[in-house]
N, C-alpha and C positions, 0 to 999 in steps of 0.2 A: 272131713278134711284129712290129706293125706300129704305128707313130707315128700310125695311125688312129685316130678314136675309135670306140665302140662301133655307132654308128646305120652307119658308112663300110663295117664289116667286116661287119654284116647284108648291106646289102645286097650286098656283095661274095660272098658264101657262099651269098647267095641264087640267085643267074645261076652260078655254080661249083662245084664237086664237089672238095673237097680232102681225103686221107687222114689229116689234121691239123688240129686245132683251131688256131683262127688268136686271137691274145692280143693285146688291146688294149696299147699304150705311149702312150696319148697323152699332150704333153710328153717325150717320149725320157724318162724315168730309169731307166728299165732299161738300155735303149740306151747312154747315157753310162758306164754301168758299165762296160760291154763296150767303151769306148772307139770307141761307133758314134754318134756323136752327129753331128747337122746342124750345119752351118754358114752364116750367111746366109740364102741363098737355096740352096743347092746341095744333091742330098741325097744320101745315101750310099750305097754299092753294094750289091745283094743279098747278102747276110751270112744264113748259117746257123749257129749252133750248138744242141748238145743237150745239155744240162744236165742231170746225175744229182742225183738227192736229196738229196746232201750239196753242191752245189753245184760240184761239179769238170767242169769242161767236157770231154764225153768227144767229142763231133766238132764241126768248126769249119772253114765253107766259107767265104772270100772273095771275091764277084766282081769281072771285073776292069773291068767299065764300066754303065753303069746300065742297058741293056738286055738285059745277060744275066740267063738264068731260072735258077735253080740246079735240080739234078736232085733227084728224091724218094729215088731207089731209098737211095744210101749213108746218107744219115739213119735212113730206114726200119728198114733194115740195123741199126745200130747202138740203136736204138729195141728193135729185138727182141730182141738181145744183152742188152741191159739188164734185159727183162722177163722172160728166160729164169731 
């Protein structure tokens, strides 16, 4: 989920190949839920979590600067456990 709006994440998916559907937050309020909310100008660090159906967050990545890319595999991982 990204503070994108929907035309930003077209084209972004368009030039890109992701194994994940990529979710509009424009305006953070998903975001803020999770306590991932902007501030100012500055924006927050690559943040992963997977959220089960009943809403309990079953993995939840932190990064630790704004240029780190988080990895697919452990989500994935856990994606499949789920679907299992």
């Amino acid at each position: 989920m990204v503070p994108n709006g929907p035309k930003m994440i077209a084209r972004y998916a368009g030039n890109h190949e992701t194994p994940y559907p990529i979710l509009s937050d424009k305006g953070s309020k998903v975001a803020g839920q999770y306590f991932q909310t902007r501030k100012f100008f500055a924006m927050g660090t690559p943040t992963v979590f997977v959220v089960d159906k009943t809403g309990v967050i079953r993995y939840a990545y932190y990064g630790s600067s704004l240029l780190e890319e988080p990895g697919t595999e452990e989500p994935l991982a856990v994606l499949a456990k789920l679907a299992a």
